[in-house]
C-alpha positions as CSV (number, residue, x, y, z in Angstrom):
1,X,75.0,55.1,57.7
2,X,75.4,53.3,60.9
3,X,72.6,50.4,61.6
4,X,72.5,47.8,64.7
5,X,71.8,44.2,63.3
6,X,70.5,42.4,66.4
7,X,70.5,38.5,66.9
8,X,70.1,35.7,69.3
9,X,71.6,36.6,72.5
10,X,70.6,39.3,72.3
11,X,73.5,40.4,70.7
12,X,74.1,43.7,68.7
13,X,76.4,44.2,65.7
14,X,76.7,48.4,64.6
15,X,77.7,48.0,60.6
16,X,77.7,50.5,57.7
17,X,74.6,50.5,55.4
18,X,73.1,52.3,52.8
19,X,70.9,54.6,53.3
20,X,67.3,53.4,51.9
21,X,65.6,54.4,49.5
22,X,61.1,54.6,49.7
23,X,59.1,53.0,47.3
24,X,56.2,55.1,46.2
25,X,54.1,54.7,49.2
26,X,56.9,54.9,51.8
27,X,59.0,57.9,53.7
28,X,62.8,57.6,54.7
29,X,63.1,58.8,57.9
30,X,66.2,60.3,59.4
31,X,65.9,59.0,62.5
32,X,66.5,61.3,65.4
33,X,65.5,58.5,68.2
34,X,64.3,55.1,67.7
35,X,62.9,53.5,70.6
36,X,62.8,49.6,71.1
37,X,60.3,46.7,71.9
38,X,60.4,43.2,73.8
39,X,60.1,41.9,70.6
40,X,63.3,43.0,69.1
41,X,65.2,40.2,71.8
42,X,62.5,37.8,70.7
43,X,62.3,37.7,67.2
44,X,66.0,36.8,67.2
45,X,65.9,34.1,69.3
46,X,62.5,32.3,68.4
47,X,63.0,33.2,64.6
48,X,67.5,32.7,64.8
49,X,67.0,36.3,62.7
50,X,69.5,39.0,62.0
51,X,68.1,42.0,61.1
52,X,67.4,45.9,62.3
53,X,64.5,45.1,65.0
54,X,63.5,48.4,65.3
55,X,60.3,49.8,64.5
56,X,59.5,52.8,66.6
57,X,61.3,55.7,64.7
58,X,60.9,59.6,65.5
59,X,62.5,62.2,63.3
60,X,62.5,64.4,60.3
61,X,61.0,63.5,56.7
62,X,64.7,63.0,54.9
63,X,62.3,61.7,51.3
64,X,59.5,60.5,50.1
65,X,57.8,58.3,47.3
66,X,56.0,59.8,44.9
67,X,52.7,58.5,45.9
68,X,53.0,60.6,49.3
69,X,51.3,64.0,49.6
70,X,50.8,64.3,53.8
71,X,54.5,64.8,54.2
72,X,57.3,66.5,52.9
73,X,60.8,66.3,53.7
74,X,61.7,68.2,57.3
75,X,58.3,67.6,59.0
76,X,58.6,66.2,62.3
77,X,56.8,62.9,62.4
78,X,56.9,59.2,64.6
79,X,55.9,56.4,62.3
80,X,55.9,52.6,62.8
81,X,58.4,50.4,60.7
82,X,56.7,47.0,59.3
83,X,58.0,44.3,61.5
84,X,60.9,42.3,60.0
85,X,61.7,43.9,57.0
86,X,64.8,46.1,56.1
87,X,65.0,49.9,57.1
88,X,64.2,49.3,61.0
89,X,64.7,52.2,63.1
90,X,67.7,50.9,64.9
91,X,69.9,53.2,62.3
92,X,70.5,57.0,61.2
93,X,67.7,56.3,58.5
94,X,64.5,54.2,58.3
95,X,61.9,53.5,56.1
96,X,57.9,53.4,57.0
97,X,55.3,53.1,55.0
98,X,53.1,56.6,54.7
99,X,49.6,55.2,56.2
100,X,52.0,53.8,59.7
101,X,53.8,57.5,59.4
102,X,51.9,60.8,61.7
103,X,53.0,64.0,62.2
104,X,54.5,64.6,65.9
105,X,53.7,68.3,67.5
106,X,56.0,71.2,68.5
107,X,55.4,70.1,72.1
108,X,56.2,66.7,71.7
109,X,60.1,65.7,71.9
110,X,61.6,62.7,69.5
111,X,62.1,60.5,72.7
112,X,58.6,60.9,73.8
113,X,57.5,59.8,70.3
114,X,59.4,57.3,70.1
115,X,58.0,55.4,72.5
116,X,54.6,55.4,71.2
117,X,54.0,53.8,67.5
118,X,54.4,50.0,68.0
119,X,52.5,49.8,71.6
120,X,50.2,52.4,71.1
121,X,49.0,50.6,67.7
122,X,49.0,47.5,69.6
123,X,46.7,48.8,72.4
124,X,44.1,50.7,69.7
125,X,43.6,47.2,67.2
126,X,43.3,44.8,70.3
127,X,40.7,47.3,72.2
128,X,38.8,48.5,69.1
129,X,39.3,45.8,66.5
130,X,39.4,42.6,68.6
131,X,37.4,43.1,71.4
132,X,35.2,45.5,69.5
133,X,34.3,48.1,72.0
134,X,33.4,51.8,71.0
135,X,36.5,53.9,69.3
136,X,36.9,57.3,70.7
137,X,34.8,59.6,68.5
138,X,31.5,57.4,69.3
139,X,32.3,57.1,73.3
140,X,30.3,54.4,75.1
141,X,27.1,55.3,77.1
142,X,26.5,52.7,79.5
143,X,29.1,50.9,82.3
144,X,31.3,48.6,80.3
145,X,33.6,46.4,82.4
146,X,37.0,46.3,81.3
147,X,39.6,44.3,82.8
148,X,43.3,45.5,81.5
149,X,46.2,42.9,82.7
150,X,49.4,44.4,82.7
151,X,48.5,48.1,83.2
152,X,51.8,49.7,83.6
153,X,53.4,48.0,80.1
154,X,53.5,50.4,77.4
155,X,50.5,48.4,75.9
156,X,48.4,48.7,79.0
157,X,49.4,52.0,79.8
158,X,48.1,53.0,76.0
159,X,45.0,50.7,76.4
160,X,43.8,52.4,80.0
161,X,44.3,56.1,77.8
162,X,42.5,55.1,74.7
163,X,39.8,53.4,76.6
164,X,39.2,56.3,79.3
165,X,38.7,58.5,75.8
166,X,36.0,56.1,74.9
167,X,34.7,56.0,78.4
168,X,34.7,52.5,79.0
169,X,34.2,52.0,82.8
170,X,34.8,50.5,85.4
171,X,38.4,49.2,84.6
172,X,40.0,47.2,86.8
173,X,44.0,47.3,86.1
174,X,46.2,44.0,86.8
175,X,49.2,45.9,88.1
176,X,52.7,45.5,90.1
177,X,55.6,47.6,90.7
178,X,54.2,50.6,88.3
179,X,50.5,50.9,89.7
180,X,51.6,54.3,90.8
181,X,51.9,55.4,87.2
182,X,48.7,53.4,86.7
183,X,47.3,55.6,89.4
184,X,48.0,58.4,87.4
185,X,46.1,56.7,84.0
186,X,43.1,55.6,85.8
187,X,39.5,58.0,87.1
188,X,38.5,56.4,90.1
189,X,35.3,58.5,89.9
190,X,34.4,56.5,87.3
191,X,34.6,53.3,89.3
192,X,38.4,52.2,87.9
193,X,40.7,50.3,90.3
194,X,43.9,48.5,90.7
195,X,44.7,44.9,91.7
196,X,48.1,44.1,92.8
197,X,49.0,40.9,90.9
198,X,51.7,40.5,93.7
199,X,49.4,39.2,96.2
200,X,49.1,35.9,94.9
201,X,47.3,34.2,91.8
202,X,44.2,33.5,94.2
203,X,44.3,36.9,95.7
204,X,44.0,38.8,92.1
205,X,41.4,36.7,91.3
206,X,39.6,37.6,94.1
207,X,40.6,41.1,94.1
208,X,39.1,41.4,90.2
209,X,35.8,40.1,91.2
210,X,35.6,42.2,94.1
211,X,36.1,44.9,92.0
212,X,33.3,44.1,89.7
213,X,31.0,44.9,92.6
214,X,28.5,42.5,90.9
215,X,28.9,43.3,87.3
216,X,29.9,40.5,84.6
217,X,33.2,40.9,82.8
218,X,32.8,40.2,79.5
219,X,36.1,42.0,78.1
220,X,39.7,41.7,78.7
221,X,43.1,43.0,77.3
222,X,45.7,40.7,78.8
223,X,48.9,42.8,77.5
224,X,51.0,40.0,79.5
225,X,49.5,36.7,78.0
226,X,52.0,34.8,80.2
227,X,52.6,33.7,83.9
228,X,49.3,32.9,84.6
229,X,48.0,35.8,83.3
230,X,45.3,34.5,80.9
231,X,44.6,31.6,83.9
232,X,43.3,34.6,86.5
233,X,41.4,35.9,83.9
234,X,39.9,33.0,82.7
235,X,38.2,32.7,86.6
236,X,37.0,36.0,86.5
237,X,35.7,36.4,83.1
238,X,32.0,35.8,82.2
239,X,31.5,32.2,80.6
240,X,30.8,33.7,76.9
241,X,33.0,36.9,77.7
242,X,35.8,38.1,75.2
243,X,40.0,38.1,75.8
244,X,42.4,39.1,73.5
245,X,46.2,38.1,74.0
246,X,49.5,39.8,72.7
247,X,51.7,36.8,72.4
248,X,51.5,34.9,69.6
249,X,53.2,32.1,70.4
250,X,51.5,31.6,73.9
251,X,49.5,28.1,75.0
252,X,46.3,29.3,75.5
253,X,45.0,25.8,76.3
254,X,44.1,26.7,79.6
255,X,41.3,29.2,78.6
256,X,38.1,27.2,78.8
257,X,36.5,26.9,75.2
258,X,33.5,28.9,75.4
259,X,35.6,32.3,76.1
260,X,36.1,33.7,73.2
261,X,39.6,34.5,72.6
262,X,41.8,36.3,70.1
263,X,45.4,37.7,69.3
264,X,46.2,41.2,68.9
265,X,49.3,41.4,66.5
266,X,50.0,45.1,65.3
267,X,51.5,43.6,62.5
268,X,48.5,43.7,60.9
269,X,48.3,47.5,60.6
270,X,50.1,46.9,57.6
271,X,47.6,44.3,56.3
272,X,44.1,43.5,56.5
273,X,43.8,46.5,59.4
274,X,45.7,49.2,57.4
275,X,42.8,52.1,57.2
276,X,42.1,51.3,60.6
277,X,45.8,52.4,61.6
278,X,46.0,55.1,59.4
279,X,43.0,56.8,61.4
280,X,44.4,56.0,64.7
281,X,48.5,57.0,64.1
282,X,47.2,60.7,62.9
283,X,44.0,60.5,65.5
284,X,47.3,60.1,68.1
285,X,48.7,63.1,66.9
286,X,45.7,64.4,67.5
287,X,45.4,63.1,71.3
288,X,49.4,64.5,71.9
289,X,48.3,67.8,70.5
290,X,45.1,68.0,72.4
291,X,47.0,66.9,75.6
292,X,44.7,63.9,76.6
293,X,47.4,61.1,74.8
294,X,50.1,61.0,77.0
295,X,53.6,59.2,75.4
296,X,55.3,56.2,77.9
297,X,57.8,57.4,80.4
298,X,61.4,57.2,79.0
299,X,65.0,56.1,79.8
300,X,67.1,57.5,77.1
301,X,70.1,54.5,76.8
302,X,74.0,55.8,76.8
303,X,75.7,55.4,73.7
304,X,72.7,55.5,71.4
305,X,72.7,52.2,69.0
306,X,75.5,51.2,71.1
307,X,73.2,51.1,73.9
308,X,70.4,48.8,72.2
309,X,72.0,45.5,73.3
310,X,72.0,46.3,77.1
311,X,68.6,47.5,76.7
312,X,67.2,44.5,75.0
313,X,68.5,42.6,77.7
314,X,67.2,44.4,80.7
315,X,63.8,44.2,78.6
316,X,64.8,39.9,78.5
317,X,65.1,40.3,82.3
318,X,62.0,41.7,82.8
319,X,62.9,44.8,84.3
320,X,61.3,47.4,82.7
321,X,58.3,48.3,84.6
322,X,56.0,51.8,83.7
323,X,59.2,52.4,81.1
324,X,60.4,52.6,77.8
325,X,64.2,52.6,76.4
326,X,65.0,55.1,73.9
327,X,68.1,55.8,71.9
328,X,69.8,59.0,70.9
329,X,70.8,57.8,67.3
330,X,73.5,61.4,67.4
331,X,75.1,59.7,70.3
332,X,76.2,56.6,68.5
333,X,80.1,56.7,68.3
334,X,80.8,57.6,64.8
335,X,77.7,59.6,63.8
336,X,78.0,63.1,62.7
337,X,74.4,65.1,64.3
């Protein structure tokens, strides 16, 4: 099979693989688009890896291990790969473990899907896990002031929908160039709002406590964690209040010591937080189904695997905004559909 090795640079290498094989408690994949993550540059070139970065994989059940009983080979499912380990999704087959692995409905395409697994995991463990607020099948009853930073990423985007089905409000959304898609995310009945971080540090500072209307902020999501970011927050959040952070090699220095803070890595969905994402991943199917869980926008890359390099570096760049970069595996050069 084809598979795109990605290292430093970034730079992308398309070789000839096996195809894998599942362990007991694991599905191959055939992957009909993978999608990609600003981790897949980074990992590279903080770690000097090579390896298949992807982990968002949608497609068709090709086999599974004989510990598996939810799927069988043909279904239509999105799953997330664990990080840093063989059988990424950047390749005609992948491997995920069953628990990460959800069925995808009729009405949801394979790009669509595969923009959600990494981000949207990401966005359910730091809201629910770290910051502890109520999950969706035990909504909140009272005003809960949420402050999400980043709103138009892929996390923030998935944070705003999973914490409008838990009716957390007022949020107030840190947003830029995508607050229009924000726009779309938020209930401004409830008391939600959007500050435009491109006024100014002072100025979003300023805009979040006017926002607040008098409230305390005692919760955050900063889904950027970097360019002052966790700084603005710091001055608007309650002395004792609660931020969790994505990155998890940031300098967090500046957040004064009695906020509590913590670090949301999906990467422990397949660890010490593995029932919680089983729940969530087929609770998602559930949302996409139901029509209130609505997948990333998309940019489907030319050239599928041949197209993850460019990709990865506009993601470098920083010039994805309210977007996410999928690849058509069937239109790598090379691969028969």
């Amino acid at each position: 099979m084809k598979e795109a090795i990605v290292s430093a640079g970034p730079k992308v290498k398309i070789i000839d693989s096996e195809i894998p094989r599942p362990n007991d408690d694991q599905v191959v994949i055939k992957v009909v688009v993978s999608g990609s993550n600003p981790k897949d540059w980074k990992g590279p070139e903080w770690l000097g890896s090579e390896l298949n970065q992807g982990d968002d994989i949608a497609g068709t059940i090709a086999s599974v291990g004989q510990n598996v009983t939810e799927f069988k080979v043909g279904d239509r499912v999105a799953a997330f790969h664990e990080m840093r380990t063989p059988g990424g999704s950047y390749a005609e087959y992948a491997v995920a473990w069953a628990h990460t692995t959800f069925h995808i409905p009729q009405k949801t395409t394979y790009e669509e899907a595969a923009a959600i697994p990494l981000a949207a995991m990401t966005a359910a463990i730091g809201l629910y896990v770290r910051l502890g607020l109520p999950e969706p099948w035990k909504p909140g009853e009272k005003d809960i002031p949420l402050l999400i930073y980043g709103g138009s990423s892929a996390v923030g985007a998935y944070t705003i929908q999973f914490a409008q089905r838990s009716q957390i409000h007022p949020q107030i959304v840190v947003a830029g160039g995508g607050a229009s898609y924000v726009e779309q995310l938020i209930d401004r009945s409830k008391g939600d709002t959007i500050v435009d971080y491109r006024q100014g540090d002072e100025a979003t500072v300023q805009g979040i406590k006017d926002a607040l209307k008098g409230r305390t902020l005692e919760y955050a999501y900063d889904a950027v964690s970097e360019k002052g970011s966790f700084e603005n927050i710091s001055k608007a959040l309650a002395p004792n209040g609660h931020i969790t952070l994505v990155l998890s090699r940031g300098d967090y220095s500046a957040i004064p010591s009695t906020i509590h803070k913590t670090t949301t890595m999906v990467g422990s969905s397949h660890g010490e937080d593995k029932d919680f994402a089983f729940t969530l991943f087929r609770y998602i199917g559930k949302g996409l189904q139901d029509g209130w869980f609505k997948p990333q926008p998309h940019e489907v890359q030319k050239g599928g695997l041949e197209g993850v390099q460019g990709a990865l570096q506009k993601l470098k760049d920083g010039k994805a905004s309210a977007i996410k970069y999928v690849f058509r595996i069937a239109d790598t050069p090379g691969v028969q559909a």
